[in-house]
N, CA, C and O atoms as a GROMACS GRO file, in nm:
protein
  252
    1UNK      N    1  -3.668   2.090  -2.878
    1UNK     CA    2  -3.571   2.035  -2.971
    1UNK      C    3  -3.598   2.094  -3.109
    1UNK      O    4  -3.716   2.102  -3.146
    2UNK      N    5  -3.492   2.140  -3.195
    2UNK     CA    6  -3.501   2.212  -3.324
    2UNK      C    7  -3.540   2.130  -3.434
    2UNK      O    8  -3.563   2.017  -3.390
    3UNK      N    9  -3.554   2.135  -3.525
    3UNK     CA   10  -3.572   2.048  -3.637
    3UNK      C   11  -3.475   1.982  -3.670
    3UNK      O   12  -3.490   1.861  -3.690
    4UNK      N   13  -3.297   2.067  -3.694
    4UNK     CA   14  -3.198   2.018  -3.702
    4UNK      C   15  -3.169   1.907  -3.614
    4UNK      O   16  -3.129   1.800  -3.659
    5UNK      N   17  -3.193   1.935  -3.448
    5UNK     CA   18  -3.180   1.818  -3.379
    5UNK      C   19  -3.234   1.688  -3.400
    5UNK      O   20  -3.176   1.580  -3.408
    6UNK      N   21  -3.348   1.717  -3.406
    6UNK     CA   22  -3.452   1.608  -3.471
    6UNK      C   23  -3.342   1.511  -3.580
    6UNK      O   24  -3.300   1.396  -3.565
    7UNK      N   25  -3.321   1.614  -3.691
    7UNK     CA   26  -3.240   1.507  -3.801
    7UNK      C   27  -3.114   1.405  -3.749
    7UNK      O   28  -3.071   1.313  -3.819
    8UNK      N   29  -3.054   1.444  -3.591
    8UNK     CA   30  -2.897   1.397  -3.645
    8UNK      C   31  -2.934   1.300  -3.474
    8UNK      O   32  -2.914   1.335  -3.358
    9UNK      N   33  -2.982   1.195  -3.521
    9UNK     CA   34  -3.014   1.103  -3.377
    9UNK      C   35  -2.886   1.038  -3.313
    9UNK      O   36  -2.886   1.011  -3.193
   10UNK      N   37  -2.795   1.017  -3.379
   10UNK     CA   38  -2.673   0.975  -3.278
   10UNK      C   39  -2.533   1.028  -3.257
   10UNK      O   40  -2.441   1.018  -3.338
   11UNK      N   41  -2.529   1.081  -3.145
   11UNK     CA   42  -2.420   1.132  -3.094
   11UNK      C   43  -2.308   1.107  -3.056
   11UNK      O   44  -2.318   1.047  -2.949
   12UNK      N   45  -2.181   1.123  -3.090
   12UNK     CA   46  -2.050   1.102  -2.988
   12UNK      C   47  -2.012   1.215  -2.931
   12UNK      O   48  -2.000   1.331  -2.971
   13UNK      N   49  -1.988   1.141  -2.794
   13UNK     CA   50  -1.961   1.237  -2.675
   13UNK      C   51  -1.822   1.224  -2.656
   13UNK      O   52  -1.773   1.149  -2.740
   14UNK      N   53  -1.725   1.280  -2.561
   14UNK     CA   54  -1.639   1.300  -2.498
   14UNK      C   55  -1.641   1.338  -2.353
   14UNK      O   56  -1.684   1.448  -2.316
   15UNK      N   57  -1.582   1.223  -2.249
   15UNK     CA   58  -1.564   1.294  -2.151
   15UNK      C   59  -1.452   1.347  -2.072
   15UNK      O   60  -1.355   1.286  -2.027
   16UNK      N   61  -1.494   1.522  -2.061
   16UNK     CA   62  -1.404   1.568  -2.013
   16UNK      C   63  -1.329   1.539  -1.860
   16UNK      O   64  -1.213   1.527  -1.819
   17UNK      N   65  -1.457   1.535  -1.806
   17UNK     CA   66  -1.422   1.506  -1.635
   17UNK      C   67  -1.518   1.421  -1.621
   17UNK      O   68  -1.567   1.368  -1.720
   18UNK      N   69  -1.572   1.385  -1.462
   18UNK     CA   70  -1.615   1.289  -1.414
   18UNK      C   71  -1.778   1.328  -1.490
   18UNK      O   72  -1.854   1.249  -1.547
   19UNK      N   73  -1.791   1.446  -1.472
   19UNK     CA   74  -1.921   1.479  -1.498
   19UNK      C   75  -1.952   1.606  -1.567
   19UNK      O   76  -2.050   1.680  -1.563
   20UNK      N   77  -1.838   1.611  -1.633
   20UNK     CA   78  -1.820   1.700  -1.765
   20UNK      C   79  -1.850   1.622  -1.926
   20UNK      O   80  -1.746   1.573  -1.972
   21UNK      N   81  -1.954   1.607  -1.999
   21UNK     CA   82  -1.976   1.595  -2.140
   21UNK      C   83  -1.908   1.711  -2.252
   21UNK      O   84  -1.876   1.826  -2.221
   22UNK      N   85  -1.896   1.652  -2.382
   22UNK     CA   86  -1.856   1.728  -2.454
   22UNK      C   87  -1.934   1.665  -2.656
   22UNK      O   88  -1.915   1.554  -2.706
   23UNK      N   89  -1.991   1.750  -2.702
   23UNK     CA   90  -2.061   1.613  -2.800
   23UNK      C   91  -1.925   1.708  -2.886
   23UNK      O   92  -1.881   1.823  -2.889
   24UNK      N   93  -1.899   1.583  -2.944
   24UNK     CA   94  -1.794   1.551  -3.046
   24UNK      C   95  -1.868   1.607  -3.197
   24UNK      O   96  -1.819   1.703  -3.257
   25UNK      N   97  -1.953   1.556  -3.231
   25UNK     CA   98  -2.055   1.475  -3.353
   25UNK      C   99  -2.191   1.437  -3.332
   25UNK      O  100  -2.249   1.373  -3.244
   26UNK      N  101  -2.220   1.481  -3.415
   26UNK     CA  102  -2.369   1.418  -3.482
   26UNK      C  103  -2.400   1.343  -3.583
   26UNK      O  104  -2.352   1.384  -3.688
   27UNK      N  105  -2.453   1.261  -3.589
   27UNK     CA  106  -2.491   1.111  -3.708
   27UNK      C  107  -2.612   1.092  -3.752
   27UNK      O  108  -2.680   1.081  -3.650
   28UNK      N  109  -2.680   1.082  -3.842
   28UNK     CA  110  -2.796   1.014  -3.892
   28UNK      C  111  -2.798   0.919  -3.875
   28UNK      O  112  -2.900   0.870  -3.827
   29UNK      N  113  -2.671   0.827  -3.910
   29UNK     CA  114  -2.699   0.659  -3.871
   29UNK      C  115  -2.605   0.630  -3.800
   29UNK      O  116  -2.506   0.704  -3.788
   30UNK      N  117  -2.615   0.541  -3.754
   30UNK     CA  118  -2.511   0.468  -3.642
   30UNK      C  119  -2.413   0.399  -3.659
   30UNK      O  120  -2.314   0.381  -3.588
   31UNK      N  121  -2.463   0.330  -3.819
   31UNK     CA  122  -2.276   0.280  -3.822
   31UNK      C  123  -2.175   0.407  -3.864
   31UNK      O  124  -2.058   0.398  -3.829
   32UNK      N  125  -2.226   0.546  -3.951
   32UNK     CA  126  -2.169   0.669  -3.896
   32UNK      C  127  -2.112   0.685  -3.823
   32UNK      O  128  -1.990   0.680  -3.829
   33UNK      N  129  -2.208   0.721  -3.679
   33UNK     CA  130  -2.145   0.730  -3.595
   33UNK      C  131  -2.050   0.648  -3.490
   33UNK      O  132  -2.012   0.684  -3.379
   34UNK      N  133  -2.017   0.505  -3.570
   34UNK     CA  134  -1.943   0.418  -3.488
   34UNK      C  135  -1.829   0.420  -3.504
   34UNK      O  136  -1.742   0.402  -3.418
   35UNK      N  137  -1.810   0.456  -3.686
   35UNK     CA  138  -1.699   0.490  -3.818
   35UNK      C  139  -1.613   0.591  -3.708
   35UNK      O  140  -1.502   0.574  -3.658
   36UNK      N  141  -1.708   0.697  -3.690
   36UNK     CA  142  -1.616   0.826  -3.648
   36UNK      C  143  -1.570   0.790  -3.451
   36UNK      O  144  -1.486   0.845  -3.380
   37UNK      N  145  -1.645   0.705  -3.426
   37UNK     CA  146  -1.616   0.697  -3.281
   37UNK      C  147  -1.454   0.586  -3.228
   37UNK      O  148  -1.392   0.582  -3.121
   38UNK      N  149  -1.435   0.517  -3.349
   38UNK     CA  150  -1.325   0.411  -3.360
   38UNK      C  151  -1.221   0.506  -3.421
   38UNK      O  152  -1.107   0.461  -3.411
   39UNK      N  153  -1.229   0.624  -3.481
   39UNK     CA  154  -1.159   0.712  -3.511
   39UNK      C  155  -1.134   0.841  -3.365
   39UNK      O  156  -1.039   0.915  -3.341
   40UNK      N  157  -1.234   0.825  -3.311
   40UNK     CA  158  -1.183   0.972  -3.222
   40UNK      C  159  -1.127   0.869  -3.095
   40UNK      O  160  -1.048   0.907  -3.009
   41UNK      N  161  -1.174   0.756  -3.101
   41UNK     CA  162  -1.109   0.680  -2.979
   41UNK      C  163  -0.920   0.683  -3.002
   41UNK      O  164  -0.828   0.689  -2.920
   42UNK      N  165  -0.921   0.675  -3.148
   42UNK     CA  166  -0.755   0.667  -3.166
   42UNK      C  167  -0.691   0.812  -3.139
   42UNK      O  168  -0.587   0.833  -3.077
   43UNK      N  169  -0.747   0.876  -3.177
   43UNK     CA  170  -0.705   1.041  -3.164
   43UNK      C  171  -0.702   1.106  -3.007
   43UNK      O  172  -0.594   1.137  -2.958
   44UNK      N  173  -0.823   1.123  -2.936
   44UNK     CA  174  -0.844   1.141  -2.794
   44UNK      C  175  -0.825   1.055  -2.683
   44UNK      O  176  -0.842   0.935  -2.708
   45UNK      N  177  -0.786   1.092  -2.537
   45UNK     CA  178  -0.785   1.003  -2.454
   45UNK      C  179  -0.926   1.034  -2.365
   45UNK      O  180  -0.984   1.142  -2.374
   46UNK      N  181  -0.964   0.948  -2.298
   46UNK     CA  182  -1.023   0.937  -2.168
   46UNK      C  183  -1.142   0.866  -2.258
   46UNK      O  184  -1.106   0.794  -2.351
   47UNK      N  185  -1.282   0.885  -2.231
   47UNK     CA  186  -1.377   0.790  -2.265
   47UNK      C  187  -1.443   0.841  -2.353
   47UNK      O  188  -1.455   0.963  -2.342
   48UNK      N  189  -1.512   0.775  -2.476
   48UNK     CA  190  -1.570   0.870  -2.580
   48UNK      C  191  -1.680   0.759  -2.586
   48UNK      O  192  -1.666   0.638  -2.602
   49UNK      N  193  -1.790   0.832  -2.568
   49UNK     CA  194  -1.941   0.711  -2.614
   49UNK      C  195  -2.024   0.744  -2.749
   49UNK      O  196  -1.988   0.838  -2.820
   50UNK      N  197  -2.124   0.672  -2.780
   50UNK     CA  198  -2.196   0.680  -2.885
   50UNK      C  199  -2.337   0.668  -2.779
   50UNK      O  200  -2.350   0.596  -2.680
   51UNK      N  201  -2.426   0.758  -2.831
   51UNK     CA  202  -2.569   0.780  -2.757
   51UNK      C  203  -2.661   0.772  -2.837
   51UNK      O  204  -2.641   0.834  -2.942
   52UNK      N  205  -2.738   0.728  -2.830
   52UNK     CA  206  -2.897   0.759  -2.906
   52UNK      C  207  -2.955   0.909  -2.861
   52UNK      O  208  -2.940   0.919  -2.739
   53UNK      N  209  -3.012   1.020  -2.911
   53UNK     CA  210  -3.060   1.133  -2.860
   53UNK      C  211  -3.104   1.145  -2.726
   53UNK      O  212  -3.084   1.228  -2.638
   54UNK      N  213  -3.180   1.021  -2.735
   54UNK     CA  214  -3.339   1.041  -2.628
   54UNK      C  215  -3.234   0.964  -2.473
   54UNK      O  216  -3.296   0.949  -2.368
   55UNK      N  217  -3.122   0.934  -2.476
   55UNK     CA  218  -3.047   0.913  -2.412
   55UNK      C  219  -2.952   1.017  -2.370
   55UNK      O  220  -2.842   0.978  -2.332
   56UNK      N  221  -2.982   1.165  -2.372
   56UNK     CA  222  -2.875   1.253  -2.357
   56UNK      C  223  -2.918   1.278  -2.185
   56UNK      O  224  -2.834   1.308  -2.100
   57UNK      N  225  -3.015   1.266  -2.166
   57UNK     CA  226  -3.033   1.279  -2.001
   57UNK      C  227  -2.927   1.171  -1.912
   57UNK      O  228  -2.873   1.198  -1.804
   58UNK      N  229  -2.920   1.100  -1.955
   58UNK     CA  230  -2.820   1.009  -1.864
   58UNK      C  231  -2.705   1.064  -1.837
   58UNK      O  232  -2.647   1.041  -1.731
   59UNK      N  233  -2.644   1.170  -1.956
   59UNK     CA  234  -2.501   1.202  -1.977
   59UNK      C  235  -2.541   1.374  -1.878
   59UNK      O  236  -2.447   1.452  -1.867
   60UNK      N  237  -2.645   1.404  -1.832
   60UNK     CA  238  -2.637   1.536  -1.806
   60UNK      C  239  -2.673   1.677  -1.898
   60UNK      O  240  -2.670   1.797  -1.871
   61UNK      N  241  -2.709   1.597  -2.025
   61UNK     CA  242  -2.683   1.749  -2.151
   61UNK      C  243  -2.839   1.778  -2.178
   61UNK      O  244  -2.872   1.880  -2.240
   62UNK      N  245  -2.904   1.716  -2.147
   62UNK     CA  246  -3.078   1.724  -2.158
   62UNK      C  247  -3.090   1.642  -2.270
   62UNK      O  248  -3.038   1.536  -2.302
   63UNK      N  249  -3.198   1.739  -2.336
   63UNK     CA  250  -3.221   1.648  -2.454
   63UNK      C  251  -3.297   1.758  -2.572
   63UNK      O  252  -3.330   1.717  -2.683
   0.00000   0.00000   0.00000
């Protein structure tokens, strides 16, 4: 993991397919990233999540 990664701990994802990810964004803080996730929910369809980093294995993207 880069240093940059290190800085930006919460993510919004997009999913493309069943088992297709897509990260949207990166956040330092989480109500950040909640701001922008109530925003891409209005804009995009299908499912868009908010992750903690160390949670990117669940989604398939590593970490």
């Amino acid at each position: 993991m880069t240093y940059r990664q290190q800085l930006f701990d919460w993510i919004v994802l997009r999913e493309i397919s069943p088992c297709k990810w897509v990260i949207l964004s990166e956040f330092r803080r989480r109500n950040d990233a909640d701001n922008y996730h109530q925003t891409a929910t209005r804009l995009f369809t299908g499912r868009i999540e908010v992750v903690f980093r160390n949670r990117l294995t669940e989604f398939g993207l590593g970490g």
